[in-house]
N, C-alpha and C positions, 0 to 999 in steps of 0.2 A: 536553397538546397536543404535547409532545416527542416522546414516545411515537408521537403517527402521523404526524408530519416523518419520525423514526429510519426506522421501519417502513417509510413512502414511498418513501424516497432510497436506503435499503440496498435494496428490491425492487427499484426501478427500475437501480440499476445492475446486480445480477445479473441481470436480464431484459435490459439492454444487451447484455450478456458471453453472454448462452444465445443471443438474437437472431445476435450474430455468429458462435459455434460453428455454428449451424445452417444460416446463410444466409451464410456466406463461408468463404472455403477456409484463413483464420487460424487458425494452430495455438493452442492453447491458451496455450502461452507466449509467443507476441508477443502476443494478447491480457489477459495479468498486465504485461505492461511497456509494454503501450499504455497500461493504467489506471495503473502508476506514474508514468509520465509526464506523464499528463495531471492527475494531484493535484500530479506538481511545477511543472507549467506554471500550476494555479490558484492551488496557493498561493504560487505566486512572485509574480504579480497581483494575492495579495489576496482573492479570488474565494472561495477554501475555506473560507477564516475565518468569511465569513458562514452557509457552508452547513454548519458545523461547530457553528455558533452557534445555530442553527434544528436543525437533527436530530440533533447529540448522536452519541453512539456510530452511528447513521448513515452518519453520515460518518467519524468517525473509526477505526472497525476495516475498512471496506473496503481495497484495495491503492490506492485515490486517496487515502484516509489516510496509509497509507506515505508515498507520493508529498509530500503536504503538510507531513507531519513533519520530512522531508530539506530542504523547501526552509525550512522555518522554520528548520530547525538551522543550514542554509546564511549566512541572511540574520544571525541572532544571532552565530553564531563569525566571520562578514564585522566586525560591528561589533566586536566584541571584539577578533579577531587580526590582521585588515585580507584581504591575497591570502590570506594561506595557509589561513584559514576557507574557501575555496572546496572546497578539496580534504580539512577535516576537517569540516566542520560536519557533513553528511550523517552519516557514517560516529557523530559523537560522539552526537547527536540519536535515531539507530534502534538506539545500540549495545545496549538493553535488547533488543528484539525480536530483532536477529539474535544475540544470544545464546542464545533461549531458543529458537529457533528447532532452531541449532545443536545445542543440549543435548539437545530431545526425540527430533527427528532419531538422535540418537545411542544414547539408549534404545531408539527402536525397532530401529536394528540391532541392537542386543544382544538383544532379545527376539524379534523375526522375524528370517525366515532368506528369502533369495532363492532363485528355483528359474529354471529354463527354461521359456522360456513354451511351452506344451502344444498351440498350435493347427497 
C-alpha cells in the first residue's frame, strides 16, 4: 500500500509544480524554493513526518523532502547545540545531498562543454 501513498504524493506534487509552470507566470526556480519551503514549514509543524510516514520515498525525495530534512536537522542541532543549531542544523542534516549534488554537477562540467545558445 506504500507503494500507491509514494506514487500518489510524488504525482500529486509534480502535477502541483507543472499546474503552476503552466498557469502562472513563476519561474521555475521560485517554484523549487516554494516547494523547499513549504516541506520546511511542514516539517517544522510536524505535518511531514506523517506524510513521510504513509508514502515513503514519496515524500521523501521531492524538494518538500529537502525542505523537511533541514527543518529536522534544524530542530535536533537546536536541542543539542541550543541558538547556534539554528544556523548549522540545516546545512549539517542535507550535507550528504549538497555534496553529491555538487560532485555530479562537477562531473558534468568536465564531460560537457557550454556553447551559445543558437536561437
Amino acid at each position: 500500500m506504500i507503494y500507491l501513498y509514494a506514487f500518489l504524493l510524488g504525482g500529486a506534487l509534480c502535477a502541483v509544480g507543472q499546474l503552476l509552470i503552466d498557469f502562472t507566470r513563476l519561474t521555475p526556480a521560485r517554484i523549487l524554493t516554494a516547494y523547499v519551503v513549504t516541506g520546511v514549514v511542514l516539517g517544522g509543524t510536524g505535518v511531514y513526518t506523517v506524510l513521510r510516514e504513509k508514502a515513503g520515498c514519496g515524500a521523501g525525495v521531492p524538494l518538500t523532502g529537502f525542505g523537511d530534512l533541514m527543518a529536522e536537522g534544524v530542530r535536533s542541532e537546536i536541542a543539542d547545540k541550543g541558538f547556534l543549531g539554528i544556523f548549522t542544523g540545516g546545512l549539517t542534516a542535507g550535507a550528504g545531498g549538497i555534496a553529491a549534488a555538487m560532485l555530479f554537477a562537477f562531473i558534468a562540467s568536465l564531460i560537457f562543454r557550454s556553447r551559445a545558445d543558437s536561437r
